[in-house]
TIVO-2410 file (N, C-alpha, C; in nm, 3 decimals):
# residues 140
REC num residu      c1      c2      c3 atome chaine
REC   1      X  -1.672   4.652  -1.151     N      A
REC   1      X  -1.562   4.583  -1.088    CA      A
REC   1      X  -1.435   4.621  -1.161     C      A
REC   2      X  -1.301   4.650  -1.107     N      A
REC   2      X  -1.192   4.686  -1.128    CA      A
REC   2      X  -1.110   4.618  -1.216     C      A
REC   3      X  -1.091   4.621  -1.306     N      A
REC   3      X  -0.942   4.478  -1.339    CA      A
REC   3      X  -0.871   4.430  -1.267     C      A
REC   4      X  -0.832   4.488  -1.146     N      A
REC   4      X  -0.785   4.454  -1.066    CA      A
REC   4      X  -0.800   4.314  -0.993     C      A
REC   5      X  -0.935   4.375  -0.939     N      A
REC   5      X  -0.998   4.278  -0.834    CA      A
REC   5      X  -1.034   4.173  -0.954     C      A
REC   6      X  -1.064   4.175  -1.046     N      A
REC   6      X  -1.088   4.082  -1.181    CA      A
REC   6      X  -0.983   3.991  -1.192     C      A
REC   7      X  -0.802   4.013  -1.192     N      A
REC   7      X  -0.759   3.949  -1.168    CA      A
REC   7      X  -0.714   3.854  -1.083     C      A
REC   8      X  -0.752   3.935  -0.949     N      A
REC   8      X  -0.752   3.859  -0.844    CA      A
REC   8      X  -0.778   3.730  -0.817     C      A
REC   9      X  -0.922   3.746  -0.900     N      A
REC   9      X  -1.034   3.598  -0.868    CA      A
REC   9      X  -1.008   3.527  -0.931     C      A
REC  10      X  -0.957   3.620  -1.112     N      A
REC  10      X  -0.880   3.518  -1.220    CA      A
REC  10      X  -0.758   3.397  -1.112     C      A
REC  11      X  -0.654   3.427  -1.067     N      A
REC  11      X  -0.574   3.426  -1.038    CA      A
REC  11      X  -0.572   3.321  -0.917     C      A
REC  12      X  -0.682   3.371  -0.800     N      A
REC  12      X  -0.734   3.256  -0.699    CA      A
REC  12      X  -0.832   3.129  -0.782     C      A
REC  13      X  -0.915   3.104  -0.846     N      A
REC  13      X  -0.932   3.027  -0.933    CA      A
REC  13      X  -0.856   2.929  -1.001     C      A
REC  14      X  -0.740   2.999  -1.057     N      A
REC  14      X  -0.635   2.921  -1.107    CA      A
REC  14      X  -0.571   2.820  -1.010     C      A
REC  15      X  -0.565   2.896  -0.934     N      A
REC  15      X  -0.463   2.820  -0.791    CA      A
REC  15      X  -0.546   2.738  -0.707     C      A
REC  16      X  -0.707   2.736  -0.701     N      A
REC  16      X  -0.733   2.630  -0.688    CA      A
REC  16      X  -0.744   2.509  -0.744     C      A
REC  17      X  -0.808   2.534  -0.871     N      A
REC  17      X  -0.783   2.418  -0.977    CA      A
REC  17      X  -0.675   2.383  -0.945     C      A
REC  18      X  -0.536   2.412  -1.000     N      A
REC  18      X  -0.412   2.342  -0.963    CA      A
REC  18      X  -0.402   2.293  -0.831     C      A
REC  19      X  -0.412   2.311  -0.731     N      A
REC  19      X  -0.453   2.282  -0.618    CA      A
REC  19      X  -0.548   2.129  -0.566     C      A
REC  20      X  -0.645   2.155  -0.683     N      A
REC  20      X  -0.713   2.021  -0.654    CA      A
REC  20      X  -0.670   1.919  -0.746     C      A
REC  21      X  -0.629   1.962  -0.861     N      A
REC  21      X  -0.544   1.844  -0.933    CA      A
REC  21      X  -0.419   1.775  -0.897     C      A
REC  22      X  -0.380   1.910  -0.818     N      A
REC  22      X  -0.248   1.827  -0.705    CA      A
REC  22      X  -0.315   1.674  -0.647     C      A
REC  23      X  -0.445   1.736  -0.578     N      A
REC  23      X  -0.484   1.660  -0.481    CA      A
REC  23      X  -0.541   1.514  -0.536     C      A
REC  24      X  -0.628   1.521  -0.663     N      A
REC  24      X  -0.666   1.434  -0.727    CA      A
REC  24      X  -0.544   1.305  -0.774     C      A
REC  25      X  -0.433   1.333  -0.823     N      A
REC  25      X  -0.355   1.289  -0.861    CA      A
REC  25      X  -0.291   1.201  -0.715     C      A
REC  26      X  -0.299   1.341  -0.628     N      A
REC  26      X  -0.207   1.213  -0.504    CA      A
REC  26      X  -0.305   1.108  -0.457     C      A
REC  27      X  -0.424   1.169  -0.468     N      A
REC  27      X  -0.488   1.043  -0.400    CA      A
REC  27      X  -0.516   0.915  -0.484     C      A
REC  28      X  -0.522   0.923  -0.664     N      A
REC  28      X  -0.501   0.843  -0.719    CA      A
REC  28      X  -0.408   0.731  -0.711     C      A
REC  29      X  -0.286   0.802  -0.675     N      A
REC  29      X  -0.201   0.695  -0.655    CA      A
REC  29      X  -0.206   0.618  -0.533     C      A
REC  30      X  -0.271   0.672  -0.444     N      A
REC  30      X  -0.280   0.597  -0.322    CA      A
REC  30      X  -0.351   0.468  -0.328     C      A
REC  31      X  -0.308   0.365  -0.306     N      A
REC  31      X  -0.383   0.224  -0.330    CA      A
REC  31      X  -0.311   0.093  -0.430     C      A
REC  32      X  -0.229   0.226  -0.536     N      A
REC  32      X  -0.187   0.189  -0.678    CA      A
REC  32      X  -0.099   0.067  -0.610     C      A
REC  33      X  -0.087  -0.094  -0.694     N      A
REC  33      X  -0.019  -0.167  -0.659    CA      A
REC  33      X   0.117  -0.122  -0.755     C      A
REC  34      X   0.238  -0.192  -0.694     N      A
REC  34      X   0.375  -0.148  -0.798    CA      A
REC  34      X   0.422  -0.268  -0.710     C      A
REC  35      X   0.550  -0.267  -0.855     N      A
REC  35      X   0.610  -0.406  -0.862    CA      A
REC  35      X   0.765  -0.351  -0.786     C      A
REC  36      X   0.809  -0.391  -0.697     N      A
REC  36      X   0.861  -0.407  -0.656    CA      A
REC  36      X   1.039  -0.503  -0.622     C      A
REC  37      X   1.034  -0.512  -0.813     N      A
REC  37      X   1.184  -0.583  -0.809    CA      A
REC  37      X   1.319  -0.558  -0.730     C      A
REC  38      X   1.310  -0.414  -0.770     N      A
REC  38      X   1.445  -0.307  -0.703    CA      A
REC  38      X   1.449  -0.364  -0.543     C      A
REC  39      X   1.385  -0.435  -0.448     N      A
REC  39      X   1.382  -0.424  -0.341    CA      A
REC  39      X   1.391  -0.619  -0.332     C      A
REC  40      X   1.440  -0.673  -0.383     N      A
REC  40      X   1.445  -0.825  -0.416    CA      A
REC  40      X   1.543  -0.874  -0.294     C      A
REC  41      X   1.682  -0.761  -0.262     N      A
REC  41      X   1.787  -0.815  -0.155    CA      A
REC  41      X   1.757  -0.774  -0.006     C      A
REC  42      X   1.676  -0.812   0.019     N      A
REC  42      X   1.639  -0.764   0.128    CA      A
REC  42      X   1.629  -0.864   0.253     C      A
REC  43      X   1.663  -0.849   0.392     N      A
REC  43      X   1.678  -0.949   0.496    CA      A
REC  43      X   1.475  -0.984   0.540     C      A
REC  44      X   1.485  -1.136   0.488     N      A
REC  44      X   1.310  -1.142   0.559    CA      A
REC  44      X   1.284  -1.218   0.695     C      A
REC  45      X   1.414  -1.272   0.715     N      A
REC  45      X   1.385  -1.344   0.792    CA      A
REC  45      X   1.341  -1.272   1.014     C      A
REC  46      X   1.241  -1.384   1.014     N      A
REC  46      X   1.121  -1.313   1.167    CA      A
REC  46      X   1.027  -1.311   1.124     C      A
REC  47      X   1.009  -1.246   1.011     N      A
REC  47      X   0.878  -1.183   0.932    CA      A
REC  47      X   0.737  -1.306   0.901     C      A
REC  48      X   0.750  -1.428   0.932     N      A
REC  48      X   0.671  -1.500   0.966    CA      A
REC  48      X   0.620  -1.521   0.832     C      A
REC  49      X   0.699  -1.514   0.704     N      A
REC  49      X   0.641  -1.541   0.561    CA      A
REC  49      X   0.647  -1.726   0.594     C      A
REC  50      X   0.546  -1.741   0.497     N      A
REC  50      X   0.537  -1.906   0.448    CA      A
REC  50      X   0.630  -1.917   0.298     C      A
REC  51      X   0.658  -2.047   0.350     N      A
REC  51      X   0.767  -2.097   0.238    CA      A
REC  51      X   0.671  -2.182   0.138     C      A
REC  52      X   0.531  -2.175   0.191     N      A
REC  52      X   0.441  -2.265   0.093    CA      A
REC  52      X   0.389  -2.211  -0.036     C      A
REC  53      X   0.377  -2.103   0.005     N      A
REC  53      X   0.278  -2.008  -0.093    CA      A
REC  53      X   0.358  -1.866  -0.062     C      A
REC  54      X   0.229  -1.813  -0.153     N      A
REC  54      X   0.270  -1.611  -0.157    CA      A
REC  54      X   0.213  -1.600   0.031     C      A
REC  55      X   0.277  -1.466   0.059     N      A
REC  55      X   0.244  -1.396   0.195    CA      A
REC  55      X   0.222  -1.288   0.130     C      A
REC  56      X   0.105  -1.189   0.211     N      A
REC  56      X   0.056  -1.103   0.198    CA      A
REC  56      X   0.094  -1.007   0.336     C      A
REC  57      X   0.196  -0.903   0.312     N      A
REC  57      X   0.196  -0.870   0.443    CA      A
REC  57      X   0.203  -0.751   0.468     C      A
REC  58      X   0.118  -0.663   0.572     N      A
REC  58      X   0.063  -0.533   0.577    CA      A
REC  58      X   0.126  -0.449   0.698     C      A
REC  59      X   0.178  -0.350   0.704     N      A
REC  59      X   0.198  -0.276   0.855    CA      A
REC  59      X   0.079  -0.227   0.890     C      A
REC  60      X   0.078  -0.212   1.033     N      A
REC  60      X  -0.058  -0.123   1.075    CA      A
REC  60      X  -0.037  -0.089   1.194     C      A
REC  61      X  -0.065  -0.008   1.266     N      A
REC  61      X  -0.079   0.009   1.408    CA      A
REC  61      X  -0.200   0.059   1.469     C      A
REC  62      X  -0.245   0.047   1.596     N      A
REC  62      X  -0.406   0.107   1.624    CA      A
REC  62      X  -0.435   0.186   1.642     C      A
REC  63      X  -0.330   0.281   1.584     N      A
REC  63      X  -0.417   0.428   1.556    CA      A
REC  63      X  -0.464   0.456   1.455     C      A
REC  64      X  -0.433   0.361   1.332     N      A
REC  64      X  -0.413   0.361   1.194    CA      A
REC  64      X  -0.553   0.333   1.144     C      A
REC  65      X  -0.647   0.478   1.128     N      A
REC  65      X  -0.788   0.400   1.091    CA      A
REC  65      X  -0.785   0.338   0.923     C      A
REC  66      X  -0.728   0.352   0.849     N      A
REC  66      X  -0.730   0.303   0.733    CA      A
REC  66      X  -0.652   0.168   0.714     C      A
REC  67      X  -0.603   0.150   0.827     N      A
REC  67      X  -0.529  -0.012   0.845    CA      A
REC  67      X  -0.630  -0.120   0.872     C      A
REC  68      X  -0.785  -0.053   0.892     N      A
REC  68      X  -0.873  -0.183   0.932    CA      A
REC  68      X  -0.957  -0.229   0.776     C      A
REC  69      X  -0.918  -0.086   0.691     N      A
REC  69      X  -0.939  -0.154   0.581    CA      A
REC  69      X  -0.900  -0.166   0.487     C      A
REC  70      X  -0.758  -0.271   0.505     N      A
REC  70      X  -0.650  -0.318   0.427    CA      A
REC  70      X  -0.674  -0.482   0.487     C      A
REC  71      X  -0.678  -0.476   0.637     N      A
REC  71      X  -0.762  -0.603   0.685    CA      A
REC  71      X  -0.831  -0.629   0.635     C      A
REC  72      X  -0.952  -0.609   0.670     N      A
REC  72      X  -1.069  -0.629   0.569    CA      A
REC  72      X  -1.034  -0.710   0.417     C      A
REC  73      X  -0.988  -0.634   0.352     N      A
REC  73      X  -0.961  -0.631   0.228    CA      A
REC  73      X  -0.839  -0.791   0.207     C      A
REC  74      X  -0.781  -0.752   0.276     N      A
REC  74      X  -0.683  -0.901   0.287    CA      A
REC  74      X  -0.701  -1.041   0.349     C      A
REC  75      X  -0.830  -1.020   0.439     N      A
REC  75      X  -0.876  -1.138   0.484    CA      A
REC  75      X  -0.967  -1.177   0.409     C      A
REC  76      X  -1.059  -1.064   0.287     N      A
REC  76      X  -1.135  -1.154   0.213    CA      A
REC  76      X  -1.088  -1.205   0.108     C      A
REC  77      X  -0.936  -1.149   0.030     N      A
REC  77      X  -0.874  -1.232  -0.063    CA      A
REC  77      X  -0.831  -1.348  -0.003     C      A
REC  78      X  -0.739  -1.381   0.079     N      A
REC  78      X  -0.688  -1.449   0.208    CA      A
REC  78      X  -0.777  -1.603   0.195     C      A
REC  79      X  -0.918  -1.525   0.210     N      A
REC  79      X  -1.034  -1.637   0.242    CA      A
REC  79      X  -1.084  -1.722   0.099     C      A
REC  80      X  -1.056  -1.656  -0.004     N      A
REC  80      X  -1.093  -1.653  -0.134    CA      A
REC  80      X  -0.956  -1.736  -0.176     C      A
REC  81      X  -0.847  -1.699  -0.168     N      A
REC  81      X  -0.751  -1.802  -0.216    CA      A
REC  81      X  -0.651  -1.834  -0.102     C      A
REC  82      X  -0.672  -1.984  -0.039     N      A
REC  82      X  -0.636  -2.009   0.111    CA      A
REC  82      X  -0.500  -2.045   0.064     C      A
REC  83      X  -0.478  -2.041  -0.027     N      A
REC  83      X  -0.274  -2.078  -0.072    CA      A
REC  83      X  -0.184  -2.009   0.030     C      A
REC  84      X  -0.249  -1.866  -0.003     N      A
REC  84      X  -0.206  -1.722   0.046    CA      A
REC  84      X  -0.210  -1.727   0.197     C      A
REC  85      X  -0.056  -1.635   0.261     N      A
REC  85      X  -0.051  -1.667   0.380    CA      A
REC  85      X  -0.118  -1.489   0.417     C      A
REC  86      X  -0.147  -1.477   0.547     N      A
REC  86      X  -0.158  -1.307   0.598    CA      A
REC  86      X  -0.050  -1.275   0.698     C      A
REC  87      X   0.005  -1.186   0.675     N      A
REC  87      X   0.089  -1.173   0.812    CA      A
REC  87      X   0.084  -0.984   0.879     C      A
REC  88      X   0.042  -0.955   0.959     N      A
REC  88      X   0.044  -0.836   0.951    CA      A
REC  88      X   0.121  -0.802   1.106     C      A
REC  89      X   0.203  -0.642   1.053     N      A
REC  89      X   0.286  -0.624   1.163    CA      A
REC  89      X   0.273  -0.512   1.232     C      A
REC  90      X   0.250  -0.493   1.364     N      A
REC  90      X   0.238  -0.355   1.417    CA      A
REC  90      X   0.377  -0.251   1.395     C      A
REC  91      X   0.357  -0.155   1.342     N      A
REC  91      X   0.457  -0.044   1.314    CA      A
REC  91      X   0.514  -0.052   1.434     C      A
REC  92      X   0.453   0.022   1.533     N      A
REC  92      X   0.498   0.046   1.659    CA      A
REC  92      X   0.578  -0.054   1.765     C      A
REC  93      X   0.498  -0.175   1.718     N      A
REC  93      X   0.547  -0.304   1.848    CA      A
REC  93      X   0.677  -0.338   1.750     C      A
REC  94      X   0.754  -0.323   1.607     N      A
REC  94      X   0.879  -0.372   1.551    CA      A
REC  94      X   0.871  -0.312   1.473     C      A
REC  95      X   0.960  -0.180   1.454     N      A
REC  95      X   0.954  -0.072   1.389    CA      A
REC  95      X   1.099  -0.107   1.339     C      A
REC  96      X   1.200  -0.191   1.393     N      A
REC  96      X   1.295  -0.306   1.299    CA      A
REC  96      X   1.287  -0.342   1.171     C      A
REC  97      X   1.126  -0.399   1.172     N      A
REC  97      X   1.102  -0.477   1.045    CA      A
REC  97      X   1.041  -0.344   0.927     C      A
REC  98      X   1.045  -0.217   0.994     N      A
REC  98      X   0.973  -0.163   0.902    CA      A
REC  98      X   1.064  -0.083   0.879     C      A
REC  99      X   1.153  -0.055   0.941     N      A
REC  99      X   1.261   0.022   0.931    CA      A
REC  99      X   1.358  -0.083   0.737     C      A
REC 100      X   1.370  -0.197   0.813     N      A
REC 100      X   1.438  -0.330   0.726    CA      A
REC 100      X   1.369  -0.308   0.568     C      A
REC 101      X   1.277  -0.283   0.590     N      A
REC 101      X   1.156  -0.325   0.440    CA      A
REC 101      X   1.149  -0.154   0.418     C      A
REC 102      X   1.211  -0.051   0.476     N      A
REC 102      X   1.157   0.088   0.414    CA      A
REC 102      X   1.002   0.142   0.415     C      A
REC 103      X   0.967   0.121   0.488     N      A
REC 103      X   0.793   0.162   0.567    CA      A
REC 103      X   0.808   0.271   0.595     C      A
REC 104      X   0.742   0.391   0.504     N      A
REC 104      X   0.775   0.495   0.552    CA      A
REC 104      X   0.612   0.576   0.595     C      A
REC 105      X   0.536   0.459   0.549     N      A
REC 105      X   0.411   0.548   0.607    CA      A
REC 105      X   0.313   0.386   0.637     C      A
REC 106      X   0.196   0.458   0.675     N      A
REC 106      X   0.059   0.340   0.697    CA      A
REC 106      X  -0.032   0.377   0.633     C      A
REC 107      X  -0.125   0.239   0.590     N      A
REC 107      X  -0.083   0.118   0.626    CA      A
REC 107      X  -0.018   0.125   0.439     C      A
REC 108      X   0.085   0.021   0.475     N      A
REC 108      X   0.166  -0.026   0.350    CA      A
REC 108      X   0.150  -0.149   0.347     C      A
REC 109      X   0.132  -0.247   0.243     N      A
REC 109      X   0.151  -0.380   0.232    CA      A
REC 109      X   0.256  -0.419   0.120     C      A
REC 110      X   0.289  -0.537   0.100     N      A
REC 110      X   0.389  -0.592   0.046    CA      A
REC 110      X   0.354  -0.759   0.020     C      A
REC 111      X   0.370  -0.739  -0.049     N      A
REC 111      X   0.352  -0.904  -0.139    CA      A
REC 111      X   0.457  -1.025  -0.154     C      A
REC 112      X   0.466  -1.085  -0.103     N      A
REC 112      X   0.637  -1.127  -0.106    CA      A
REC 112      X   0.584  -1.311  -0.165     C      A
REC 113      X   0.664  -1.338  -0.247     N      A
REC 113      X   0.614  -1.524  -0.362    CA      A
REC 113      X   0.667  -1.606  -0.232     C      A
REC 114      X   0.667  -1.691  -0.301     N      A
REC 114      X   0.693  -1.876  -0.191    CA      A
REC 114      X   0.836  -1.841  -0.125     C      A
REC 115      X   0.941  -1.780  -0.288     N      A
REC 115      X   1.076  -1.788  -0.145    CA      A
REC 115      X   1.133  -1.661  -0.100     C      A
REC 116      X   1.014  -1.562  -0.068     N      A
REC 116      X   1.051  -1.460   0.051    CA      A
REC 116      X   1.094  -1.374  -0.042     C      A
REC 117      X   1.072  -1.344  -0.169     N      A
REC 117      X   1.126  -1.229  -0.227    CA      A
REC 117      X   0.963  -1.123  -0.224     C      A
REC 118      X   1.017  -0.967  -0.171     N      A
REC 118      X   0.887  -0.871  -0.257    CA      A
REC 118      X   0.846  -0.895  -0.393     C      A
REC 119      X   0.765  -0.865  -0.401     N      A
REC 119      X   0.730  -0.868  -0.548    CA      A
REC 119      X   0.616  -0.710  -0.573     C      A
REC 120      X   0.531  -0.692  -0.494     N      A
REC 120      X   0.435  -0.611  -0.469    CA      A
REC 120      X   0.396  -0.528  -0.369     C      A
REC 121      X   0.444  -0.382  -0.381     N      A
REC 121      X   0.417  -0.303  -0.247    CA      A
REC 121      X   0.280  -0.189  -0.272     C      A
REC 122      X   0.229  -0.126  -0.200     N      A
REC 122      X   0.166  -0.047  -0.204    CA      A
REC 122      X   0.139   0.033  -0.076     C      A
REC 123      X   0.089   0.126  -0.124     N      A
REC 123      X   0.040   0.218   0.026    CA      A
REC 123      X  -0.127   0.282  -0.013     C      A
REC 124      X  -0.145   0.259   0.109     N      A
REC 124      X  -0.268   0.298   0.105    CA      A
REC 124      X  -0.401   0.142   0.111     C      A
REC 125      X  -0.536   0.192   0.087     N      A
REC 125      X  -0.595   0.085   0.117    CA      A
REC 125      X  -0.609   0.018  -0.065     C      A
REC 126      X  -0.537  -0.125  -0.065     N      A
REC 126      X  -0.593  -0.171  -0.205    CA      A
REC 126      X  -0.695  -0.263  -0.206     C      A
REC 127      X  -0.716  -0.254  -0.350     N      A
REC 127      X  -0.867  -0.292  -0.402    CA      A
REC 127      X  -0.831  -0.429  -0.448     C      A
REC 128      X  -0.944  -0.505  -0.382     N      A
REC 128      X  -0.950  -0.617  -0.342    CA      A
REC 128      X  -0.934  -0.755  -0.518     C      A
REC 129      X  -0.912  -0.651  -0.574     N      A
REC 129      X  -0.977  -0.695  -0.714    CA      A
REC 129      X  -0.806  -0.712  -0.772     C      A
REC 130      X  -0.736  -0.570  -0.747     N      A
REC 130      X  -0.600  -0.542  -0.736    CA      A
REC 130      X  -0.506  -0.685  -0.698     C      A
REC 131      X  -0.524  -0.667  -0.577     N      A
REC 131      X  -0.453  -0.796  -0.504    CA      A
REC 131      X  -0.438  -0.936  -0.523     C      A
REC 132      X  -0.587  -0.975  -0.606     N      A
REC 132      X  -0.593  -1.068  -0.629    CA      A
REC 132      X  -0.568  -1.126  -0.759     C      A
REC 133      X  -0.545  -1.013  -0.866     N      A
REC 133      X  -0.472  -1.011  -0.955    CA      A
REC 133      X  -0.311  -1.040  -0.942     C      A
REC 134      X  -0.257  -0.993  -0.849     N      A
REC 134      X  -0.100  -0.975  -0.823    CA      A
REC 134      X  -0.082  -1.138  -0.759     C      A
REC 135      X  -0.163  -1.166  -0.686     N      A
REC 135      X  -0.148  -1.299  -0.608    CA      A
REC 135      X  -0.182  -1.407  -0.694     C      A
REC 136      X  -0.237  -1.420  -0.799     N      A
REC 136      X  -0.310  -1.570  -0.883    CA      A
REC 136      X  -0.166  -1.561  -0.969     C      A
REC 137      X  -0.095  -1.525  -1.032     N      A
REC 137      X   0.014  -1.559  -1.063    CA      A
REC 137      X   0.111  -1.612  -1.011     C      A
REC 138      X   0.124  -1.618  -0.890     N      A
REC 138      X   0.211  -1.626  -0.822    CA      A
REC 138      X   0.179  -1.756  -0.742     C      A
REC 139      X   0.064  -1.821  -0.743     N      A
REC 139      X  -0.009  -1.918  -0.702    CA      A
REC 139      X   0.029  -2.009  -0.824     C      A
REC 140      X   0.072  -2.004  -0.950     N      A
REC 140      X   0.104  -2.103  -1.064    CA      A
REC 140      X   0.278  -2.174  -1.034     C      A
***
């Protein structure tokens, strides 16, 4: 075999590795909860938050197969600590409110305390373990 062609494979090799560590990394973050202060002035009102407790509130639309399991996932915290309100909004049917809150993809959720401020956004589907961490504080 040539040096040539030796480097070649060297070379395609490389670029996949990097390639999949791209990929590893983005999908890591997908799910990741983040705090969300920077986004505190924001108009909530429609948005159907409770003034009692935290709201938990998710975009989705029905094309969105990974939006059924952010459902999922939010109706069994939801069910687990009934303080917590759910509110979820179709992208498509008020693309207003997602436009308002910066929704730039699906499904995204957002965490917002008793008086309507964000506190917690994420994208992607989060872990149920996640959420309910972010929400029991906020329940004190």
């Amino acid at each position: 075999m040539s040096s040539s062609m030796v480097l070649v494979i060297v070379v395609l090799i490389a670029a996949l590795g990097v390639a999949y560590i791209i990929g590893r990394l983005i999908t890591l973050r997908a799910g990741l909860i983040k705090s969300s202060a920077e986004a505190a002035n924001i108009d909530t009102s429609g948005l159907g938050l409770s003034d009692t407790g935290p709201t938990v509130l998710h975009f989705s639309a029905e094309w969105c197969g990974p939006c059924a399991g952010v459902r999922r996932v939010v109706d069994q915290v939801c069910d687990e600590l009934p303080e917590v309100s759910h509110v979820e909004i179709d992208m498509d049917a008020n693309p207003e409110a997602a436009r308002r809150l910066s929704v730039l993809s699906l499904p995204t959720t957002i965490i917002f305390d008793r008086d309507g401020r964000p506190r917690f956004r994420t994208s992607g589907v989060p872990k149920a373990a996640d959420l309910r961490s972010v929400l029991e504080p906020l329940l004190a």
